[in-house]
N, CA, C and O atoms as CSV, one atom per row, in Angstrom:
chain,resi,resn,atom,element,x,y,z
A,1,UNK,N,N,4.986,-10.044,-0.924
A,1,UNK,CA,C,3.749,-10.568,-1.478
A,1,UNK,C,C,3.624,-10.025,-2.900
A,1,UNK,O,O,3.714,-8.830,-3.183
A,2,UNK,N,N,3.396,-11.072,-3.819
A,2,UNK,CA,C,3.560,-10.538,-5.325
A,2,UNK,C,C,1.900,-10.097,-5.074
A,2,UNK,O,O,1.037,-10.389,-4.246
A,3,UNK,N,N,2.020,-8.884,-6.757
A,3,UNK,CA,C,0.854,-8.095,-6.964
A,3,UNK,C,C,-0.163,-9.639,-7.072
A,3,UNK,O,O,-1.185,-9.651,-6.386
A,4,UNK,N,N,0.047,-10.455,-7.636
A,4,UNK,CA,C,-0.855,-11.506,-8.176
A,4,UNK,C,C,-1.377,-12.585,-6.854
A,4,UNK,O,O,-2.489,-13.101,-6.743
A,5,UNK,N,N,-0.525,-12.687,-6.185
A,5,UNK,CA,C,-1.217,-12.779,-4.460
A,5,UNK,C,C,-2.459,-12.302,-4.179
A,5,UNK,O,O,-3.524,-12.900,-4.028
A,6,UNK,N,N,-2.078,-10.702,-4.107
A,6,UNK,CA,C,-2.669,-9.932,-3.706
A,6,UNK,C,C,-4.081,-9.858,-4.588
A,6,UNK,O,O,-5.127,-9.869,-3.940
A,7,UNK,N,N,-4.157,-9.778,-6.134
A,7,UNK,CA,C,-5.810,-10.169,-6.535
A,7,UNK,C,C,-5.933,-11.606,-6.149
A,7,UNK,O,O,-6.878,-11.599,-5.360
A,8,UNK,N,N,-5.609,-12.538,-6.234
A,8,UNK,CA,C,-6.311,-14.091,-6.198
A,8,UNK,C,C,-7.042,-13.706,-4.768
A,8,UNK,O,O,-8.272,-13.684,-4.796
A,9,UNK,N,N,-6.445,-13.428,-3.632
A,9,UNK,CA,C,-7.102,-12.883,-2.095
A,9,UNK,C,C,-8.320,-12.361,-2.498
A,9,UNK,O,O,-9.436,-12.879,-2.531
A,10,UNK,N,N,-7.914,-11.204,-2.815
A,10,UNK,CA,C,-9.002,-9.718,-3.429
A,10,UNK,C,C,-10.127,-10.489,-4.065
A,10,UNK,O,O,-11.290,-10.360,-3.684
A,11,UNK,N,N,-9.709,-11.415,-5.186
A,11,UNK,CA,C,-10.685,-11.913,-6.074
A,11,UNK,C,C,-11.435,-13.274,-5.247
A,11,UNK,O,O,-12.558,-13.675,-5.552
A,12,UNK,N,N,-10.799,-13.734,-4.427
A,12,UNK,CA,C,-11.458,-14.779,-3.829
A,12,UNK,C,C,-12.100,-14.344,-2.114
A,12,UNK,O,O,-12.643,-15.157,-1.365
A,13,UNK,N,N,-11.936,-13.368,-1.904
A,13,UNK,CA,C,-13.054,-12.506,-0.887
A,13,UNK,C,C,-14.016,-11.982,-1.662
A,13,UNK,O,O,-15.105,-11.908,-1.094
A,14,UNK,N,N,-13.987,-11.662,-2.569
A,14,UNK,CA,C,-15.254,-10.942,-3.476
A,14,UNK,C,C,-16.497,-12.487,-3.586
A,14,UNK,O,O,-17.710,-12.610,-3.421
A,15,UNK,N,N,-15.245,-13.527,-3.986
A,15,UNK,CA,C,-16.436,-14.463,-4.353
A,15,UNK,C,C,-17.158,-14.881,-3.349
A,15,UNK,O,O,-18.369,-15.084,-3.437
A,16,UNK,N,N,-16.251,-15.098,-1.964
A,16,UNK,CA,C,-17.007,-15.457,-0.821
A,16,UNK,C,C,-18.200,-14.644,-0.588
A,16,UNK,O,O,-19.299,-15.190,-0.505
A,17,UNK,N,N,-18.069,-13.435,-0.482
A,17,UNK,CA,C,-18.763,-12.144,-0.279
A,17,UNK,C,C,-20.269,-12.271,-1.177
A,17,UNK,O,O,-21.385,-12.246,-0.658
A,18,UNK,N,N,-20.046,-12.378,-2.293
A,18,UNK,CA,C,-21.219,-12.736,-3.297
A,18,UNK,C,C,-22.019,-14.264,-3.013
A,18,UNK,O,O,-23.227,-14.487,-3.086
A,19,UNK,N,N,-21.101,-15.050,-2.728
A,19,UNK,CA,C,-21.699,-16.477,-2.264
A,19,UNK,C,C,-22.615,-16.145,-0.635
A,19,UNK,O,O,-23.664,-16.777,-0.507
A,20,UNK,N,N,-22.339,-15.502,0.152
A,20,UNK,CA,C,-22.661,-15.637,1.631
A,20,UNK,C,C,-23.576,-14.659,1.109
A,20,UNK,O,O,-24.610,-15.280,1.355
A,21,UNK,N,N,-23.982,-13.555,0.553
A,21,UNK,CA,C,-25.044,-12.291,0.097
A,21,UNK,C,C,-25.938,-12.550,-0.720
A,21,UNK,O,O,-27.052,-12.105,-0.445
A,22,UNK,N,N,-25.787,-13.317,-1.945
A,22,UNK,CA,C,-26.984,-13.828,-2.712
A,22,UNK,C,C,-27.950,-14.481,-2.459
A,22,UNK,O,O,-28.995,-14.293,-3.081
A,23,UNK,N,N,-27.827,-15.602,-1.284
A,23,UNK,CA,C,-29.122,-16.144,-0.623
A,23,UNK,C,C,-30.414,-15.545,-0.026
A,23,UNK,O,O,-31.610,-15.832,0.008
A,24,UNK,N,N,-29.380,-14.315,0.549
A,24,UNK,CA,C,-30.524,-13.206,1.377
A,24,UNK,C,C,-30.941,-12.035,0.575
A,24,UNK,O,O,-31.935,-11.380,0.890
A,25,UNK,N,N,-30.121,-11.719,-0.577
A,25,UNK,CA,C,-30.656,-10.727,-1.259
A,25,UNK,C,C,-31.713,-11.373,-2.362
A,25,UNK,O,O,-32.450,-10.653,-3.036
A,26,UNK,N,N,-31.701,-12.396,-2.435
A,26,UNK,CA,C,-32.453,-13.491,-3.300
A,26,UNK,C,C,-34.051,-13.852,-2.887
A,26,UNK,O,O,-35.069,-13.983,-3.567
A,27,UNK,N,N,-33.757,-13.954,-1.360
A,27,UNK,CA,C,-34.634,-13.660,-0.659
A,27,UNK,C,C,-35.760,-12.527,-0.435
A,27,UNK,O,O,-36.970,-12.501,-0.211
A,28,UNK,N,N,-34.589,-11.499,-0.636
A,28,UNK,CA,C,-35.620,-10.151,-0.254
A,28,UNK,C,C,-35.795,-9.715,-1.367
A,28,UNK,O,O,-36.470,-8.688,-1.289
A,29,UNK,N,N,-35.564,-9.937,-2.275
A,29,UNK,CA,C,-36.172,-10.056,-3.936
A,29,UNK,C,C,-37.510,-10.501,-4.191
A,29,UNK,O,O,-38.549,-9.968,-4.583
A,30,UNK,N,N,-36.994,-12.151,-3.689
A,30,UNK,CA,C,-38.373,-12.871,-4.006
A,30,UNK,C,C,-39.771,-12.308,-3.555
A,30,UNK,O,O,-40.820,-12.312,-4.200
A,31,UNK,N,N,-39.527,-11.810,-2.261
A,31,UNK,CA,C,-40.953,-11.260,-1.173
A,31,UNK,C,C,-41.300,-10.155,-1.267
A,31,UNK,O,O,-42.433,-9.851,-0.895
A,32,UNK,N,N,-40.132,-8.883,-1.977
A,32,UNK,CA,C,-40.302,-8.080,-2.390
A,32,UNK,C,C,-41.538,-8.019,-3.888
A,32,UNK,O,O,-42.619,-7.443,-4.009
A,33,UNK,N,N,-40.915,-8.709,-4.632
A,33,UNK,CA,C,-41.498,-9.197,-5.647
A,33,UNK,C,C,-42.969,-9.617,-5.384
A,33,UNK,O,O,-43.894,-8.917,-5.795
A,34,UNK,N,N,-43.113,-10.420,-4.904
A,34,UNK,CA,C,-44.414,-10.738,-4.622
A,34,UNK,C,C,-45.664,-9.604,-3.480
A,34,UNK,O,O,-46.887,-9.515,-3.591
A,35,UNK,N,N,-44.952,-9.064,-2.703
A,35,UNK,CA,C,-45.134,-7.928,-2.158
A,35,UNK,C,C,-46.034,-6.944,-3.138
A,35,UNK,O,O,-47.245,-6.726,-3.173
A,36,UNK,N,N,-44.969,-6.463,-3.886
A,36,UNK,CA,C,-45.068,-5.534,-5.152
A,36,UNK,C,C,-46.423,-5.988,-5.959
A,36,UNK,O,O,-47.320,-5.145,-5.955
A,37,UNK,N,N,-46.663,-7.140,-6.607
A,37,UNK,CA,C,-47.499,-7.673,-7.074
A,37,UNK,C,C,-48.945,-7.547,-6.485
A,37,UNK,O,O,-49.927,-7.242,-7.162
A,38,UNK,N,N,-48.961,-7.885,-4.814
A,38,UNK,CA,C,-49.791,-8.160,-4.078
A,38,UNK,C,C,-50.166,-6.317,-4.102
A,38,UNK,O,O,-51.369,-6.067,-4.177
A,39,UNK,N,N,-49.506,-5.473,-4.062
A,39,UNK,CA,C,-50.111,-4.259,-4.162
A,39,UNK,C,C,-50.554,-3.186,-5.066
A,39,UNK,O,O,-51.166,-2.117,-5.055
A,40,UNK,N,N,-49.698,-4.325,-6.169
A,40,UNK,CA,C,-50.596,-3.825,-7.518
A,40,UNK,C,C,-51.908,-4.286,-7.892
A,40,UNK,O,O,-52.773,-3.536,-8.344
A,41,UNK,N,N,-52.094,-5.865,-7.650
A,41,UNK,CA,C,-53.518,-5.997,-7.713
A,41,UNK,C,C,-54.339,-5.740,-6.964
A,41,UNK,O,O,-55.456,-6.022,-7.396
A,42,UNK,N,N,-54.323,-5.230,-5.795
A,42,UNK,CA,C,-55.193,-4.636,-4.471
A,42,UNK,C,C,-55.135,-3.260,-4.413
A,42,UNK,O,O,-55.929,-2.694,-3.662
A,43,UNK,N,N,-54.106,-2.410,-5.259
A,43,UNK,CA,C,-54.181,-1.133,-5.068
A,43,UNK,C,C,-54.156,-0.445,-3.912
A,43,UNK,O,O,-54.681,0.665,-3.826
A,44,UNK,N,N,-53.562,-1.015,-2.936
A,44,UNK,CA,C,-52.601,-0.788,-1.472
A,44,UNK,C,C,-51.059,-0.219,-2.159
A,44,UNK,O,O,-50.182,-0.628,-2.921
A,45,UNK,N,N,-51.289,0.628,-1.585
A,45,UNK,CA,C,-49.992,1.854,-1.831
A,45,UNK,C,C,-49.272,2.209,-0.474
A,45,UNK,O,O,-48.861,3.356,-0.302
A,46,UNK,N,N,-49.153,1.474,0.257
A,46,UNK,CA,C,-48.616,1.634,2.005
A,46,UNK,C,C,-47.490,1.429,1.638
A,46,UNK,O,O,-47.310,0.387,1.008
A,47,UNK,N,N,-46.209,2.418,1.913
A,47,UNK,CA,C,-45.099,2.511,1.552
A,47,UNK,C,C,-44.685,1.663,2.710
A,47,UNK,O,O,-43.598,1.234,2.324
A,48,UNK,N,N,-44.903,1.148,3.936
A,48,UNK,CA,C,-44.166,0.503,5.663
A,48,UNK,C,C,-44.537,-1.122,4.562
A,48,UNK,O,O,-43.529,-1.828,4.513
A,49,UNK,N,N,-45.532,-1.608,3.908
A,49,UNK,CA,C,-46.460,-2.683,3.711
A,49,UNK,C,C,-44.727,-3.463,3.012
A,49,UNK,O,O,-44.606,-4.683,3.121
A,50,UNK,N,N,-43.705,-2.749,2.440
A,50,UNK,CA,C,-42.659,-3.325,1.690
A,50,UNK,C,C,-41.967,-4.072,2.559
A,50,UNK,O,O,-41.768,-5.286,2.603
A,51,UNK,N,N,-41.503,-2.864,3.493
A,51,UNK,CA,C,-40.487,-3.308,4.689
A,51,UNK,C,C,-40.030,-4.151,5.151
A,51,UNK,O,O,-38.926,-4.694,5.204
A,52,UNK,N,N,-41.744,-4.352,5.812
A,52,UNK,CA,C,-41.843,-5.081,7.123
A,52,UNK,C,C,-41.477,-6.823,7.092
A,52,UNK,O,O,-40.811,-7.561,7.818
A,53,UNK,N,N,-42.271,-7.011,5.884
A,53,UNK,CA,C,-41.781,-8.668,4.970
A,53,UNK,C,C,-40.875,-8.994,4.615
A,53,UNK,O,O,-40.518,-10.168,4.518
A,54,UNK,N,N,-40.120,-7.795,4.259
A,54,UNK,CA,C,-38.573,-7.961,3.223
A,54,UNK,C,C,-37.607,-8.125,4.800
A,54,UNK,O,O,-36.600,-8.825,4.691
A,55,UNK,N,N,-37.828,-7.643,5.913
A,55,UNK,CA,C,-36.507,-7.100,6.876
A,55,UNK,C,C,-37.203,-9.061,7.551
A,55,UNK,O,O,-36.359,-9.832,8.007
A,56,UNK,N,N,-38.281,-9.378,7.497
A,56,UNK,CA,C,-38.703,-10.566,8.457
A,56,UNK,C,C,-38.363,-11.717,7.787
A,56,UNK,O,O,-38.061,-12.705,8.457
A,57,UNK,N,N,-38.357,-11.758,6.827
A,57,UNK,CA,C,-37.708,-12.637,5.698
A,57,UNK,C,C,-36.733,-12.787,5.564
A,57,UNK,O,O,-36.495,-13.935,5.188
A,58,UNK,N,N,-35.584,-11.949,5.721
A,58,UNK,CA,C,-34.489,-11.804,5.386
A,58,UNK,C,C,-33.762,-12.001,7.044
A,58,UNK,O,O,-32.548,-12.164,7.167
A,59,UNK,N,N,-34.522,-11.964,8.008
A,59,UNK,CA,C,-34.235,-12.338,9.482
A,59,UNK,C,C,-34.381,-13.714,9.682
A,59,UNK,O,O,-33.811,-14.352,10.568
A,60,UNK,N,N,-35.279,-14.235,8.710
A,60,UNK,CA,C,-35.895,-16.111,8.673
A,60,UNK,C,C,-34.688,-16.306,8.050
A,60,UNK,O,O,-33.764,-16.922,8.582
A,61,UNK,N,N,-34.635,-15.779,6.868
A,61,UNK,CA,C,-33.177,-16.508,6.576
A,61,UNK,C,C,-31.755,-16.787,6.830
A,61,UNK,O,O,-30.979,-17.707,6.572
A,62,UNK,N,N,-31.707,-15.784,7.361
A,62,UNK,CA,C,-30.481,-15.302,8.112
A,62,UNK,C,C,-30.037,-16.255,9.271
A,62,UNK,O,O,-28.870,-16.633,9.375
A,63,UNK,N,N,-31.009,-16.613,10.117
A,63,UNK,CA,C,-31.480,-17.649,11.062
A,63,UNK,C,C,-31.531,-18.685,10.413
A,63,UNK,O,O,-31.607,-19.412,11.404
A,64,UNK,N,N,-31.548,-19.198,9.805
A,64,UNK,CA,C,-31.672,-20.480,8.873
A,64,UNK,C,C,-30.103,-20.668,8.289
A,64,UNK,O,O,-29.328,-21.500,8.760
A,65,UNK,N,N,-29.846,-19.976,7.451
A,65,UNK,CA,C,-28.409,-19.897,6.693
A,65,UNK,C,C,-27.812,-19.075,8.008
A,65,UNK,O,O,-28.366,-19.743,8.880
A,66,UNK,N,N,-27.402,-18.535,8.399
A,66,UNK,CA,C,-26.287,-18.663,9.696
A,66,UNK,C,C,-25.350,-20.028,9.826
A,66,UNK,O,O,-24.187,-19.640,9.709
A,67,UNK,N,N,-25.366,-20.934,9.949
A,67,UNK,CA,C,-24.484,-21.940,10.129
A,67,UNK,C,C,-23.807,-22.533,8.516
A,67,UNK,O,O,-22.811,-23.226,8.308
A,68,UNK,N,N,-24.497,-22.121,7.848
A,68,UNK,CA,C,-23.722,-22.383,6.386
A,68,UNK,C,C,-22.651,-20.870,6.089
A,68,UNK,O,O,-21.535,-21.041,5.597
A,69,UNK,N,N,-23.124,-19.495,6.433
A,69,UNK,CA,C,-22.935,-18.624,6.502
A,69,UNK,C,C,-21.683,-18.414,7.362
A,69,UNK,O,O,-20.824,-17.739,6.793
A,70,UNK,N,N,-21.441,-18.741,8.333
A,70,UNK,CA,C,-19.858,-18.928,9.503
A,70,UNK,C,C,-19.333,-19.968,8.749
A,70,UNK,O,O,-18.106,-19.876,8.802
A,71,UNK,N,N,-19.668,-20.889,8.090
A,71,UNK,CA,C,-18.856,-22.124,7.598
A,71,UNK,C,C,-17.907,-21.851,6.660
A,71,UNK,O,O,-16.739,-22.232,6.578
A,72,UNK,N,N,-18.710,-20.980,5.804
A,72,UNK,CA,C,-18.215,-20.618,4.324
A,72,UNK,C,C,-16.679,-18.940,4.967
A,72,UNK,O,O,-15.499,-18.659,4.756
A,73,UNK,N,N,-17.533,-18.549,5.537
A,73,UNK,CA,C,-16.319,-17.030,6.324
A,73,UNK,C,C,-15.185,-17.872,7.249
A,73,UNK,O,O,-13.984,-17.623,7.137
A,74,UNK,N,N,-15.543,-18.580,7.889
A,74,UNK,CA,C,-14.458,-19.367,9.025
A,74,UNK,C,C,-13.131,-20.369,7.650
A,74,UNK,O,O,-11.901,-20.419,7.633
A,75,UNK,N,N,-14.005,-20.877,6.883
A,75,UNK,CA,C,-13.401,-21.578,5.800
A,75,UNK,C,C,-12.107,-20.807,5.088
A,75,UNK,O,O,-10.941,-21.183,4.970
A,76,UNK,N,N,-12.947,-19.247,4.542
A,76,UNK,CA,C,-11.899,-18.702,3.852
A,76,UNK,C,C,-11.225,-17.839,4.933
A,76,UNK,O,O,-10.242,-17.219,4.528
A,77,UNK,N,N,-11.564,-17.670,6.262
A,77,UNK,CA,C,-10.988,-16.936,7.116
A,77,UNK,C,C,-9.092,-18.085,7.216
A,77,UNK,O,O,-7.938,-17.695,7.042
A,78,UNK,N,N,-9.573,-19.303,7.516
A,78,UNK,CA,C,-8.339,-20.210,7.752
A,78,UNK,C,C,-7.703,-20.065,6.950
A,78,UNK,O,O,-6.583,-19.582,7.112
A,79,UNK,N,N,-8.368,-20.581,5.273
A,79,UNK,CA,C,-7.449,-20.349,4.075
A,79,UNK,C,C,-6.494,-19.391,3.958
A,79,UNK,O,O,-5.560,-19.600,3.185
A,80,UNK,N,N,-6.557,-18.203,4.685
A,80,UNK,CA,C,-5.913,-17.100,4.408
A,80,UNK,C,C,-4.332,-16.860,5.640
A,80,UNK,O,O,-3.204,-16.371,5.582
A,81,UNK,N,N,-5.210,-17.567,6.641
A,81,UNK,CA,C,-4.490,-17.391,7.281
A,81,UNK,C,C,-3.302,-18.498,7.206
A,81,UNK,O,O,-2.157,-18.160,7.505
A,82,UNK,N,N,-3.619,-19.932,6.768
A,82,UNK,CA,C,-2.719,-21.136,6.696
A,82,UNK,C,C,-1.891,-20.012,5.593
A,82,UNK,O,O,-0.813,-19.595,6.016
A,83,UNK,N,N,-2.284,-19.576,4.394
A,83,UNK,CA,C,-1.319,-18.766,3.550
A,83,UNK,C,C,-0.835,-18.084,3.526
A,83,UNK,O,O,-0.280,-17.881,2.446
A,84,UNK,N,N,-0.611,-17.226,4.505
A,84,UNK,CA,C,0.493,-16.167,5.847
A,84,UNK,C,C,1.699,-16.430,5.044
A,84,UNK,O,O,2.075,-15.737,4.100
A,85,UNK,N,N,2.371,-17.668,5.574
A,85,UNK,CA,C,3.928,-17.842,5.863
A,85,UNK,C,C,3.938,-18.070,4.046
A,85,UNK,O,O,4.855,-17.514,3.442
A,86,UNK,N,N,3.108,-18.728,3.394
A,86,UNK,CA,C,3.355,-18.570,1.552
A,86,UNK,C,C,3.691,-17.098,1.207
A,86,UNK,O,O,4.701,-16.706,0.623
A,87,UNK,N,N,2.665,-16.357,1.670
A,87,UNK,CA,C,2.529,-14.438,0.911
A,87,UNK,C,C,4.048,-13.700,1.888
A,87,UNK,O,O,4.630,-12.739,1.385
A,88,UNK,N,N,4.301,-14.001,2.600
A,88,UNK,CA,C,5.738,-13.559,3.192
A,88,UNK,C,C,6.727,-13.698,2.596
A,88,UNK,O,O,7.227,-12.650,2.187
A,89,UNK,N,N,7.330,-14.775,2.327
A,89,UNK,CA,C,8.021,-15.041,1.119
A,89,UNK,C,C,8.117,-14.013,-0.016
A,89,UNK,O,O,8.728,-14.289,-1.049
């Protein structure tokens, strides 16, 4: 397996990795964000008040994107594997 195999793999698991993670961290951004806001203008300082929205949100989504989420891992899971008998060589 040439060195250059070996990043295109490397470099194209990273992208998967960033593609399947940005939806949900995007997520717990957004609610975070608004969270944050909601306790600056109310002056609620409850450190649990972050959490609880960000982990339920990010469980809605997760549940939601799940089937795009196996699509995109099963996808590059095959890719890699149909390219076995190429990287042997």
């Amino acid at each position: 397996m040439s060195p250059e195999a070996v990043v295109a793999v490397a470099r194209q698991a990273i992208e998967v990795t960033l593609l399947v993670s940005l939806p949900l961290l995007g997520l717990g951004l957004v609610v975070g964000l608004a969270i944050s806001i909601l306790q600056a203008a109310t002056q609620i300082q409850e450190m649990t008040l972050t959490f609880v929205p960000k982990i339920l949100s990010i469980f809605v989504g997760l549940v939601f994107l799940l089937p795009w989420i196996m699509n995109c891992l099963t996808g590059f899971f095959f890719e890699v594997v149909q390219k076995i008998p190429h990287y042997v060589r």
